[in-house]
Every structure is written in C-alpha cells, then in structure tokens.
C-alpha angles and dihedrals in degrees: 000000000000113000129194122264086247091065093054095054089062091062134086124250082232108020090188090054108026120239124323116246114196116225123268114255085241082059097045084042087052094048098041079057103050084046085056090237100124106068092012085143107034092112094054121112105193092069102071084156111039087184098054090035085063094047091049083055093045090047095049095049093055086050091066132101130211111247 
C-alpha cells in the first residue's frame, strides 16, 4: 500500500513511545554538572590558559600516528 507524504508526517518517529525529544542544553548542562564533568580541573594549577591548554590536546592527538 503506498500512502501520501501528508499522512507520514502524522505519525510519530516511535508510535509505541511517542516521539523522541532530545534534552535542552540547560538539561545536558545539569547533568554534565551532577556527573562532576563540568569543572573537573578548576583546582589545577598547571592549566593557567584552559583554551590553549585544549588546543595543545587537540594538537598533540592529531600528531599522533596509529601503531
């Protein structure tokens, strides 16, 4: 049975569960916090820069090569 684009957009993406909704930002945020993600390094003190300090990261990985 072959059905018109109009009728798929009445359904839902998972009928048995209703449509998914990703989280807010302020929710990923919130949950990045509880887990003690966010602010893991604050109380180091051999990362003055924390943007350079990710680019040096970042720099180093690519330098990398697979073994």
């Amino acid at each position: 049975m072959i059905r018109d684009a109009d009728s798929f957009e009445e359904q839902p993406l998972f009928p048995e569960n209703g449509p998914v909704k990703p989280p807010s930002g302020a929710a990923v945020l919130e949950a990045l916090e509880e887990l003690g993600i966010v602010g893991m390094w604050k109380d180091r003190t051999d990362v003055e820069d924390s943007g350079e300090f990710a680019r040096n990261l970042r720099e180093r990985s690519e330098e990398r090569t697979a073994e």
